[in-house]
N, CA, C and O atoms as a DFTB+ gen file, in Angstrom:
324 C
 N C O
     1  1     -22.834      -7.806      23.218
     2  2     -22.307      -9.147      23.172
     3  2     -20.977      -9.166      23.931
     4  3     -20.157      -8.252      23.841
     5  1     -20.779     -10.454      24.818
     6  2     -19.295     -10.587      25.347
     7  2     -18.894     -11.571      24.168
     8  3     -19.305     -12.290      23.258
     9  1     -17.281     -10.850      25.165
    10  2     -16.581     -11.521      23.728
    11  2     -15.495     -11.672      24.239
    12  3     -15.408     -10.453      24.386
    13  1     -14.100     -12.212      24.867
    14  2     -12.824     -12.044      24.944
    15  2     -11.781     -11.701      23.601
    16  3     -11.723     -12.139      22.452
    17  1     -11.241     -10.999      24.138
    18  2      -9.927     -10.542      23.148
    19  2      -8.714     -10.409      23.549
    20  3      -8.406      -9.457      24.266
    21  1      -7.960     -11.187      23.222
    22  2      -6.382     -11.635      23.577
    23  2      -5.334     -10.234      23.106
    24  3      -5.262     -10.107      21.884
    25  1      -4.778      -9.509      23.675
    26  2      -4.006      -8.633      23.363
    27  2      -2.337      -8.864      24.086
    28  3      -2.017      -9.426      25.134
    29  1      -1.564      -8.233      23.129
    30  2      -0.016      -8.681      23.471
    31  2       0.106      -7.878      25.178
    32  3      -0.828      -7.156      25.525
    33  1       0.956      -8.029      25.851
    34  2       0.644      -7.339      27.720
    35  2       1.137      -5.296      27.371
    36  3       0.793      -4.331      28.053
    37  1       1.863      -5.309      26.302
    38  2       2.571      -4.176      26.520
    39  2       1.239      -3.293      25.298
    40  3       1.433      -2.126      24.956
    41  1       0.293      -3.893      24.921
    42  2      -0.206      -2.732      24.131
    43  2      -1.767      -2.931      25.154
    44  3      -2.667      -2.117      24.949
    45  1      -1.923      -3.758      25.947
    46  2      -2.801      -3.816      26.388
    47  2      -2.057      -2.617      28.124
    48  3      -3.038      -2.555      28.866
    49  1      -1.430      -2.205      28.483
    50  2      -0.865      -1.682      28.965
    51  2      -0.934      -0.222      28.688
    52  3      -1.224       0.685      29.468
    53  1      -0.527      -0.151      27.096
    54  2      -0.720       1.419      26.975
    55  2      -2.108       1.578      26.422
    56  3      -2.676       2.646      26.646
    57  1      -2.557       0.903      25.916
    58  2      -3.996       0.575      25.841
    59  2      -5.053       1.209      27.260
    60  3      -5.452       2.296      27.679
    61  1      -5.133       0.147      27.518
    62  2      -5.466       0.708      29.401
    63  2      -5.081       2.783      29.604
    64  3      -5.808       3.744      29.853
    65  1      -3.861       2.652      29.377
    66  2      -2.805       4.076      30.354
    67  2      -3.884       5.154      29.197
    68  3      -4.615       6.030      29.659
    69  1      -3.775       4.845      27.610
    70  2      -4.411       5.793      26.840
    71  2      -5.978       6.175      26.870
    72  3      -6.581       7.154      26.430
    73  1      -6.417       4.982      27.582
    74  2      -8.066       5.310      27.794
    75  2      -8.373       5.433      28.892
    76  3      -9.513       5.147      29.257
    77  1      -7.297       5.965      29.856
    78  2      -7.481       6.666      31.568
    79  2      -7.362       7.895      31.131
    80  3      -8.233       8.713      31.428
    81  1      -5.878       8.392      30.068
    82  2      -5.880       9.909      29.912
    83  2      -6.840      10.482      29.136
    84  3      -7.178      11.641      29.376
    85  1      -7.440       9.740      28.059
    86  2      -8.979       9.945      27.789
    87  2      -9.933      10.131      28.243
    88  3     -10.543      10.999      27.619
    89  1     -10.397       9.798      28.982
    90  2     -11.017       9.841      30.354
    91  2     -12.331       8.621      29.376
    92  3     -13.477       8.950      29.072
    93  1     -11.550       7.002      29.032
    94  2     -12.543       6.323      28.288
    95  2     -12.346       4.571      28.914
    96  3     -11.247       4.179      29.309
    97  1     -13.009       4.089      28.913
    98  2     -13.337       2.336      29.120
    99  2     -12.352       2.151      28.225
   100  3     -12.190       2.947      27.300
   101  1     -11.546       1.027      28.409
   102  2     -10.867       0.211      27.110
   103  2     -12.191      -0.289      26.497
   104  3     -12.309      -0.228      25.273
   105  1     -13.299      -0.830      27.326
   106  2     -14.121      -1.072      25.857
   107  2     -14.305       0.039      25.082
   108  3     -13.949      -0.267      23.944
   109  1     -14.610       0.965      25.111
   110  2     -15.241       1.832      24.265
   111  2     -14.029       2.566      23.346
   112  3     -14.226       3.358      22.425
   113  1     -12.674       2.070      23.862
   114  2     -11.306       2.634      22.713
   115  2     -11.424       1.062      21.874
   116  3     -11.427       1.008      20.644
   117  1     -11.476       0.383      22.356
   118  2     -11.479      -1.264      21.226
   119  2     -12.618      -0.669      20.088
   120  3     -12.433      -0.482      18.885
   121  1     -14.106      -0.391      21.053
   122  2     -15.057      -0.120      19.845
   123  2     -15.008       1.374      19.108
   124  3     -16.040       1.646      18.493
   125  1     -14.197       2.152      19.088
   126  2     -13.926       3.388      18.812
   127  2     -12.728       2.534      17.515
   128  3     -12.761       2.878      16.334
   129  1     -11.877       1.564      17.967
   130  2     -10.455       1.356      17.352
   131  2     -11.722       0.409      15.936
   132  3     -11.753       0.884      14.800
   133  1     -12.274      -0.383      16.156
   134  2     -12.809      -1.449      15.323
   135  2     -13.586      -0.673      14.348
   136  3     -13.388      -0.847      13.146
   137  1     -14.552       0.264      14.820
   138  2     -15.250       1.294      13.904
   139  2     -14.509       2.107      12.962
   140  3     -14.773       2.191      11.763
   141  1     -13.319       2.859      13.724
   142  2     -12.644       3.430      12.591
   143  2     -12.057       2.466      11.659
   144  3     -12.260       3.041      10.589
   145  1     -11.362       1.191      11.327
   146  2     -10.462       0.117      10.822
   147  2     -11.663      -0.008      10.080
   148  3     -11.462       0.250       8.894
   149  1     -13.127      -0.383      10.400
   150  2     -14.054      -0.884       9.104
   151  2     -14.742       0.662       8.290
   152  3     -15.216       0.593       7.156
   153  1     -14.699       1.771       8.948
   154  2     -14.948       2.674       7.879
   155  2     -14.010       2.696       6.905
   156  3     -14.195       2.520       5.701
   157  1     -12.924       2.933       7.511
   158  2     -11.971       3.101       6.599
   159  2     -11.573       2.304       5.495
   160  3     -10.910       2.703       4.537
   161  1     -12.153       0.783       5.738
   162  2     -11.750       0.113       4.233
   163  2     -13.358       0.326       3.373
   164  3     -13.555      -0.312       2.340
   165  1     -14.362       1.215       3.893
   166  2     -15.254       1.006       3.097
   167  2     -14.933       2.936       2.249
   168  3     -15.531       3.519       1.345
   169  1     -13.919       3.281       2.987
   170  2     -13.503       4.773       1.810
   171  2     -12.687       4.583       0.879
   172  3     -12.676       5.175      -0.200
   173  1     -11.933       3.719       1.254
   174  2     -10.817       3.376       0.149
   175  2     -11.276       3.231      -1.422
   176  3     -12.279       2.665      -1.857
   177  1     -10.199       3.941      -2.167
   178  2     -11.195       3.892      -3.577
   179  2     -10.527       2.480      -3.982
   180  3     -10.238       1.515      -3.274
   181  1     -10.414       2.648      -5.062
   182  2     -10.249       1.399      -5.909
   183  2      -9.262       1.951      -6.505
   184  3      -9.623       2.887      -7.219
   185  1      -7.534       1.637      -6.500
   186  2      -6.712       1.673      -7.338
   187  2      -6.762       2.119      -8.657
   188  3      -7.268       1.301      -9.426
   189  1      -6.492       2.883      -9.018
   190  2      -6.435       3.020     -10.712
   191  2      -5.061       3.717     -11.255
   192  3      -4.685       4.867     -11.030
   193  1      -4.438       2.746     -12.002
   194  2      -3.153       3.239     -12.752
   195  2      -3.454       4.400     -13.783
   196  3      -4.071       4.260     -14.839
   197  1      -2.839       5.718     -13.229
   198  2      -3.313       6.751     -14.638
   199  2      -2.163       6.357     -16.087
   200  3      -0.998       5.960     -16.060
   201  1      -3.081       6.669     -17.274
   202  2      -2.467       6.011     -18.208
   203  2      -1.757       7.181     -18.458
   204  3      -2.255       8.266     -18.760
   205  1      -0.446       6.898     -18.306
   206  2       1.075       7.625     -18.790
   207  2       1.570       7.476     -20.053
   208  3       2.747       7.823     -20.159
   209  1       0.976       7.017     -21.174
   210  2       1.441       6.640     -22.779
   211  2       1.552       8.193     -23.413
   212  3       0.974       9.273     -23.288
   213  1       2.278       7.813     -23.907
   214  2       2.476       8.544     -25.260
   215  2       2.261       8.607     -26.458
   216  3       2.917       7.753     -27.055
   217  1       1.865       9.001     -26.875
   218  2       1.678       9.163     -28.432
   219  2       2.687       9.225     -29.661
   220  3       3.141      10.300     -30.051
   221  1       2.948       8.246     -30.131
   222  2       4.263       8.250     -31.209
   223  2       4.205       7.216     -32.477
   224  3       3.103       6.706     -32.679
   225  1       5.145       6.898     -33.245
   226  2       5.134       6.114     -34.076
   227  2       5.408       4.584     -33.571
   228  3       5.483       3.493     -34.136
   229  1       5.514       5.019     -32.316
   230  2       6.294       3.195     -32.555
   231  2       8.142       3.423     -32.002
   232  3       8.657       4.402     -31.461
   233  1       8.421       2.825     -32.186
   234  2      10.109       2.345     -32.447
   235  2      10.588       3.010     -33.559
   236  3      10.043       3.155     -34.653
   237  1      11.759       3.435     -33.133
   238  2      12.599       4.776     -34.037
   239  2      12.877       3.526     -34.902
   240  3      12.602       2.380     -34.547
   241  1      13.611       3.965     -36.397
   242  2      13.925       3.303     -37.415
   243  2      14.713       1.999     -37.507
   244  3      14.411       1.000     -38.160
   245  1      15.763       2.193     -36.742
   246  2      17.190       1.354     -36.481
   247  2      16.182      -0.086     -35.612
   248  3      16.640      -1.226     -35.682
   249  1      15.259       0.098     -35.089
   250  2      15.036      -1.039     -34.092
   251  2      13.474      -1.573     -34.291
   252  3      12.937      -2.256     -33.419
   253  1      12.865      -1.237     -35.393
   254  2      11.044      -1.583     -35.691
   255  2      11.277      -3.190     -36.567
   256  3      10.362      -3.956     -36.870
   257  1      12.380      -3.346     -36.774
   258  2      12.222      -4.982     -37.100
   259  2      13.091      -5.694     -36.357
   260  3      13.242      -6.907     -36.498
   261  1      13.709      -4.990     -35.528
   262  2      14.538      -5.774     -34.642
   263  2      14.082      -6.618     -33.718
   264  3      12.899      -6.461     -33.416
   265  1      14.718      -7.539     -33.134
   266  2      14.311      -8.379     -32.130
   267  2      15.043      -7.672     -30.656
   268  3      15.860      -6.765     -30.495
   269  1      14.268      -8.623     -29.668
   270  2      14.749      -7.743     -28.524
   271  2      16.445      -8.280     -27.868
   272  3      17.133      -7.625     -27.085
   273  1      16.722      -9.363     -28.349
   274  2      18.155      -9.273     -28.054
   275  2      18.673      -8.115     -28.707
   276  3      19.228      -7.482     -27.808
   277  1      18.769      -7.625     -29.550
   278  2      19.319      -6.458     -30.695
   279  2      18.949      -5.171     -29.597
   280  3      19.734      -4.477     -28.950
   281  1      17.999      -5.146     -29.629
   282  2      17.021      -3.918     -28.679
   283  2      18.223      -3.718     -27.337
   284  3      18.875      -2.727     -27.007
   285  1      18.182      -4.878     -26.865
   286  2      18.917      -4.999     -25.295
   287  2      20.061      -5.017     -25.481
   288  3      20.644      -4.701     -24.444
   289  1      20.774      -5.242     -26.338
   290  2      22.292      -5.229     -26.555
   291  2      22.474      -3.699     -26.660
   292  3      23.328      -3.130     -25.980
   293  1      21.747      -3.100     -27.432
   294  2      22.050      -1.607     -27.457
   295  2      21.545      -0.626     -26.329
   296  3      22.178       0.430     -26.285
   297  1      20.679      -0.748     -25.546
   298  2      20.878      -0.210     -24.394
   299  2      22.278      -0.805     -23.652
   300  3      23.005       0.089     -23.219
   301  1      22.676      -1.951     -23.479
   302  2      23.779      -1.537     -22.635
   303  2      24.633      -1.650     -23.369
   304  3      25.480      -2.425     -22.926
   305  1      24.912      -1.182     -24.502
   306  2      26.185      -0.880     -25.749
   307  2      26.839       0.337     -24.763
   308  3      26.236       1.211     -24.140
   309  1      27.968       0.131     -24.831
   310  2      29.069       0.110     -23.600
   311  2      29.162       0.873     -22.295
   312  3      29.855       1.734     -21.752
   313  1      28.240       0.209     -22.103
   314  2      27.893      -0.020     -20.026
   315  2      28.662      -1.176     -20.017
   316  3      28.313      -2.164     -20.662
   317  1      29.612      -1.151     -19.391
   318  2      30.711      -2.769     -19.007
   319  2      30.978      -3.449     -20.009
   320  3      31.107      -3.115     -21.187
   321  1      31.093      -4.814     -19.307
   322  2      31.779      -5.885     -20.462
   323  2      30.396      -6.265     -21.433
   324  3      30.505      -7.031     -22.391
């Protein structure tokens, strides 16, 4: 299939210069460039956050009925004003 493709002058430039020292067509570095870009999102796994928890009671004594202004006041209990 033809197709035009608009490229900025300076990558179409080294574009060109990189598929002479290749000894390759700019078509065949575009279809070399497009093939790798769609394998590659079909390897990608799927994100997964490893679960980092801990195992404990909860909130130490001083702060299990507290509210979180109370909570936050004492972390920065005297860090500044």
């Amino acid at each position: 299939m033809k197709t035009t493709v608009e490229l900025s002058d300076d990558l179409a430039v080294t574009a060109k210069s990189y598929a002479a020292r290749e000894g390759l067509t700019l078509r065949s570095l575009i279809e070399r460039g497009l093939r790798l870009a769609m394998s590659g999102d079909r390897r990608r796994e799927r994100f997964r956050l490893r679960d980092r928890s801990v195992t404990g009671r909860g909130l130490q004594a001083p702060y299990r009925d507290a509210d979180w202004s109370r909570i936050r006041e004492s972390i920065y209990e005297g860090r500044g004003s």
